[in-house]
N, C-alpha and C positions, 0 to 999 in steps of 0.2 A: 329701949323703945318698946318693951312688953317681953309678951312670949317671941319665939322664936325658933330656927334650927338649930345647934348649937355644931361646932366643926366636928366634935367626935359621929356627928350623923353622918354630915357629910363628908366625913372621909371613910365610913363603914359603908355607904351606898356606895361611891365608888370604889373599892377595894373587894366588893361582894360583886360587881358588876366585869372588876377585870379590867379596870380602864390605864392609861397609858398616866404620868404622871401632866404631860402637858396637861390632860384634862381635868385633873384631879385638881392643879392649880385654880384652870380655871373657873370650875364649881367654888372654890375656897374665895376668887374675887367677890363672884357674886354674893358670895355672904356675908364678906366682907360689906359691901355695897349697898347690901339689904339692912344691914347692925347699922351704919351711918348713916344713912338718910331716912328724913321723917316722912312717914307715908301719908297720902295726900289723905283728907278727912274722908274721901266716899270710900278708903282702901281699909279707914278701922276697924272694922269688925276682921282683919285678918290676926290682930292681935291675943283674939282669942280663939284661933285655927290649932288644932296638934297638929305641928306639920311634922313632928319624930316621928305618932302613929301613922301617919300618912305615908311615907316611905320606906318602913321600918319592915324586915321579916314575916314575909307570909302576906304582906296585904294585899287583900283582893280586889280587881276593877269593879265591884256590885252594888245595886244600891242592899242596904244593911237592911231591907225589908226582904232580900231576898226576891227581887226583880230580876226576870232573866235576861240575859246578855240584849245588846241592843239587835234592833232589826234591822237589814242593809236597807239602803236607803234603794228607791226607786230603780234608778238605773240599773242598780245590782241585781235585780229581781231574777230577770232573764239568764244572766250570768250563776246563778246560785245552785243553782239543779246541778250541775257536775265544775267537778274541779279542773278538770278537761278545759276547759273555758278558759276559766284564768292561768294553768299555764298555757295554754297558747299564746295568749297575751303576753305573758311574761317571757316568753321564750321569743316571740317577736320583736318585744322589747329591744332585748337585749341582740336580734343581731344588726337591730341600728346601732347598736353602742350605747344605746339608756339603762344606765343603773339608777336600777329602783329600788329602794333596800330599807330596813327599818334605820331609825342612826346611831340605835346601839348596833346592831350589824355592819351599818358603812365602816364606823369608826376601828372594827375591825377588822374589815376585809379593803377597805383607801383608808387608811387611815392618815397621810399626807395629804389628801383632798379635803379632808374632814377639818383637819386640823389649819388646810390655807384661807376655810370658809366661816368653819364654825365661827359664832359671834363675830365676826365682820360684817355684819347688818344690823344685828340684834348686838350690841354690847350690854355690859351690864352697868348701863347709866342712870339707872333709876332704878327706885323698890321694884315695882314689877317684874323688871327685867331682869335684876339681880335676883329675885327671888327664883325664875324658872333655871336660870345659869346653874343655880346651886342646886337644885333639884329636881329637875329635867327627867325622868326616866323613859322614857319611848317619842318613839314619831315617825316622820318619814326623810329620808333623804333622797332627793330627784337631781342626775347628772345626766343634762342631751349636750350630746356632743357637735362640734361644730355641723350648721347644714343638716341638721337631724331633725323631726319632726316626730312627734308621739301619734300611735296612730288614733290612738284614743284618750278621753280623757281621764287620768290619773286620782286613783283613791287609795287610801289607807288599807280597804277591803283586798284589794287585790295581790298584794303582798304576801306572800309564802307565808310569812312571819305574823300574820296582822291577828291580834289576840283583842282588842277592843280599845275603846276609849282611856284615856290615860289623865288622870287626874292634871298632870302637870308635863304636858307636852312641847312637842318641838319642831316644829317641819323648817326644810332647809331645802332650798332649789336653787339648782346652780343653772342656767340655761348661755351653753357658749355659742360664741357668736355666727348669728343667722340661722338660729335654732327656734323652733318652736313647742310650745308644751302647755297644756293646760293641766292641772289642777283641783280637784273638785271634795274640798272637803265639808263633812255636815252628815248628821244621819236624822231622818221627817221623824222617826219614834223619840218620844221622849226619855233622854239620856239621864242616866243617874250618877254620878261619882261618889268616891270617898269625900266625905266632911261637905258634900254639896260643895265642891269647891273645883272649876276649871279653869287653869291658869298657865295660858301658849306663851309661844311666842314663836311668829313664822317670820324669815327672814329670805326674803329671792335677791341672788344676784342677776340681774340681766346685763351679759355681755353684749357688744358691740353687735347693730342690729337685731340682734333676737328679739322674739314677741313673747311674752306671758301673761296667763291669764290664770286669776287664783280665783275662785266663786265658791264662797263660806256661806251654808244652808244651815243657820245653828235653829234648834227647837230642842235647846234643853229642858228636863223639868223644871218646873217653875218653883222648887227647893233650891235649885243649883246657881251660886255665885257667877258670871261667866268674864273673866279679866285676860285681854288678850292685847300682846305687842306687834304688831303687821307692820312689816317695814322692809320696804328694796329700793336697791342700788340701783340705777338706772343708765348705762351708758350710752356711748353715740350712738343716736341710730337706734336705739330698742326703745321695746316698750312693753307698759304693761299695763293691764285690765284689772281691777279688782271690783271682784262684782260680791254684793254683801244680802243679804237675805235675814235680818233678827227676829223670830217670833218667838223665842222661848227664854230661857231663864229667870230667873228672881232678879237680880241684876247683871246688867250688861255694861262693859266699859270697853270699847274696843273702836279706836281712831286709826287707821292704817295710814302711814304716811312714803312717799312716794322721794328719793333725794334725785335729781334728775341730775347728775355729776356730767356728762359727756354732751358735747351739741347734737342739738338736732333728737332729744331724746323727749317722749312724752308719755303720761300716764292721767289715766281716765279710771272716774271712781265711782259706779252706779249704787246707789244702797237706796234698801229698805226696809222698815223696820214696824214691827207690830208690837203696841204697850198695850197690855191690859189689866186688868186686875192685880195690885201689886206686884207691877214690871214697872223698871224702870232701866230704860234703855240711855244709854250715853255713846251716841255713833256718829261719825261723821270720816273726815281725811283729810289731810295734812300733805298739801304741794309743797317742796322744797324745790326753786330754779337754781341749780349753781354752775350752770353753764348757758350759751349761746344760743339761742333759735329752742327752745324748747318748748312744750306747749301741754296744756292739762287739763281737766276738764273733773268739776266733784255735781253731780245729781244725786241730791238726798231726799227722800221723801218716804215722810215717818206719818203713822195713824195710831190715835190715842181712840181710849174705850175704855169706860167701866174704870175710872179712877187711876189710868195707868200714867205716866209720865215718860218722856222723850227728852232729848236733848241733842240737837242737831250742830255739830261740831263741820266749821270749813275754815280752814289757815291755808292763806297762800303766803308764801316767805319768795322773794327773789333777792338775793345777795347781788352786790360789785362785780362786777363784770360779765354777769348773766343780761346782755341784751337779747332786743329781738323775740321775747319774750309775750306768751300768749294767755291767759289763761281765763278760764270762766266757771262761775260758781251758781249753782240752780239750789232749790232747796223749796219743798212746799209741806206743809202739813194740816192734817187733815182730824179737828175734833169730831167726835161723833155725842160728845155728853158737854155739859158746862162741869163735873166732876176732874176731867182729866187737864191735862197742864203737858205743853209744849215750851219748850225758850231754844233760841238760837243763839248758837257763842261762834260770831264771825271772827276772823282774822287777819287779815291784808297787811302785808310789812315790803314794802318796794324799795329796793336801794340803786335803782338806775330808770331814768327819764321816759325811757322809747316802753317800758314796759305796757302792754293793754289787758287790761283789767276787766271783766264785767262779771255781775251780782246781780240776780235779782231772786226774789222768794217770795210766801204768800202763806197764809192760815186761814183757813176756811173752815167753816161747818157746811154737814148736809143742809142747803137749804131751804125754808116751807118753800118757796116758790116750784123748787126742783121737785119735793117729794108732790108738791099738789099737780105738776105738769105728770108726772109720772103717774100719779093716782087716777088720774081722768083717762089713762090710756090702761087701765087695768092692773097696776103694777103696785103690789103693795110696799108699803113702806120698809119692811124687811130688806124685801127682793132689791128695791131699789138703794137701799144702804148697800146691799152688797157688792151690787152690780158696780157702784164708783169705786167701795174701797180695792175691789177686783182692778179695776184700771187704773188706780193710783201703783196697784204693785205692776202692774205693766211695764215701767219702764225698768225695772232687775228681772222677773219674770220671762223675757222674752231674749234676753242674754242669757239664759241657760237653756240645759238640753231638755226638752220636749216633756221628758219622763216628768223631772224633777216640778216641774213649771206646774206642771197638772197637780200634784203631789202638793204644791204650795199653796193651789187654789182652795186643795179642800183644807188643808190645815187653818186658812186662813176662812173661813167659811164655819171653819165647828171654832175658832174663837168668838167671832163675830154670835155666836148662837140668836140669841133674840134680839140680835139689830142692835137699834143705839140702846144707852142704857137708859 
């Protein structure tokens, strides 16, 4: 199927890393997985990626112009001045019983946890997946233990261990039951990697009432590929939040899907996404009902500029025996040029009677009516672009913490620069 890893890579990353042979197997699936299946057409230009150089001896997280390390992101600001800070935190952490650890680290210090979790959300069922399985070098691993609560919300920065951005990452959260934990990854500077190239894959188990909440702030450079797998287990009684934010990369491909296995279990999917000048965002979420009384809920709402391109992805699947069943689908987008291009790719697949279903969405432009109603009260036609596309991200905006929210106004404000196009 083209270029590729080849096994002597991956068994030289892991055997250079130290790893246990379970895992060395299972890197060896994923490559397996990645050599037999044909990758989807928006995934070809991965054919011509050096993924040997990219893992290979010596390689460094920078971009090759010699860009310095990324900048923490908002919330971390205040935290940054002393390291004091963060272990406090860390050492709070831990006398609730939350391990928080890199998951080359987990995998050495639980490695029994690691190995009951690892890819049991994320398997390697598809090229993507299979591609980060085999090649995975860093991320985070999150363990709240029963009835534990994080006292704050959780990032990569705060980590003893945390050295930067990883080309081909892996975050893994286990949240047992009637636990709580938030999540919060993304950095507002624009990120660079090796070969422009970022390729996750986060997998949350949520036990038996637990709550989780994952909120992905991406504003990669706009060089950078960005292909991500978001996907959790959802038992009775839990839930979980994924709150999504895209204003950066070259391309984006990232559908977080939700399996709602236990009754009584629900997940709620807020996103929004910023396409502009040669961005082409492909976001949306994936309900899965395979149990009783479950309920979900996907709010997408994407804004195009300047020739950029969106595509607003919503699948709801309810399987046999998943009655009692709720779910609701919102989705609006918002041209600001006749250059740029919106499509929405619905989904609804219902396998039992009593299920309720609703959908509804909308594409709008700014329009003269609004900009001339604005104009007559002094408001130029900038301001007043801005002023909507502002409250279109309102509804992910206001699900995050304070900092970050502020941080997204302005990022989204120096894209917007001179209004529509």
């Amino acid at each position: 199927m083209g270029a590729g890893p080849n096994e002597g890579v991956v068994r030289d990353l892991s055997r250079r890393r130290g790893e246990p042979e379970w895992l060395l197997r299972l890197r060896l699936r994923g490559l397996e997985g990645f050599r037999s299946e044909h990758l989807p057409p928006w995934a070809s230009f991965l054919h011509d990626t050096d993924f040997d150089e990219m893992v290979g001896p010596g390689t460094v997280d920078e971009d090759e112009r010699g860009a310095p390390p990324p900048a923490l992101t908002p919330g971390l600001t205040a935290l940054a001045a002393s390291e004091d800070a963060y272990r406090a935190i860390r050492k709070d952490l831990e006398s609730h019983g939350i391990r928080f650890y890199s998951l080359s680290s987990a995998v050495n210090r639980i490695p029994d946890r690691i190995k009951e979790h690892l890819a049991s959300v994320v398997p390697p069922d598809d090229p993507i997946a299979s591609l980060n399985a085999a090649l995975w070098t860093e991320g985070s691993f999150v363990y709240v233990p029963p009835g534990a609560s994080a006292s704050v919300p959780l990032q990569a920065e705060i980590r003893e261990d945390y050295a930067g951005v990883e080309p081909f990452e892996r975050n893994l959260i286990v949240a047992d039951r009637e636990s709580e934990v938030t999540y919060i990854e993304g950095c507002t500077a624009p990120v660079y990697t090796p070969e422009r190239l970022h390729l996750s894959a986060i997998e949350i188990v949520a036990l038996p009432d637990s709550h989780s909440r994952y909120i992905a702030l991406q504003n990669f450079a706009k060089e950078v590929d960005n292909l991500v797998t978001k996907r959790a287990q959802v038992h009775a009684g839990a839930s979980i939040e994924w709150v999504d934010v895209n204003l950066g990369s070259r391309r984006t491909n990232k559908v977080p899907r939700a399996d709602l296995v236990g009754p009584g279990a629900s997940a709620e999917f807020i996103g929004f996404t910023l396409a502009g000048r040669g961005q082409s965002e492909e976001v949306g979420a994936e309900m899965v009902h395979r149990a009783p009384r479950t309920r979900s809920r996907i709010a997408n709402q994407a804004v195009v500029l300047k020739g950029g391109r969106s595509a607003l992805h919503s699948g709801v699947r309810v399987v046999v025996g998943a009655t009692q069943v709720a779910s609701s689908v919102e989705w609006s987008a918002l041209m600001l040029d006749s250059d740029s291009r919106v499509e929405t790719i619905p989904g609804i697949e219902v396998d039992e009677a009593d299920a309720e279903i609703a959908q509804e969405g909308k594409v709008r432009k700014v329009g003269e009516e609004m900009l001339f109603y604005m104009a007559s009260r002094g408001v130029t036609e900038e301001e007043a672009t801005r002023m909507v596309v502002l409250g279109v991200a309102t509804a992910a905006t206001r699900r995050i913490p304070v900092e970050y929210a502020v941080e997204v106004d302005r990022l989204i404000e120096l894209e917007l620069g001179g209004g529509i196009g």
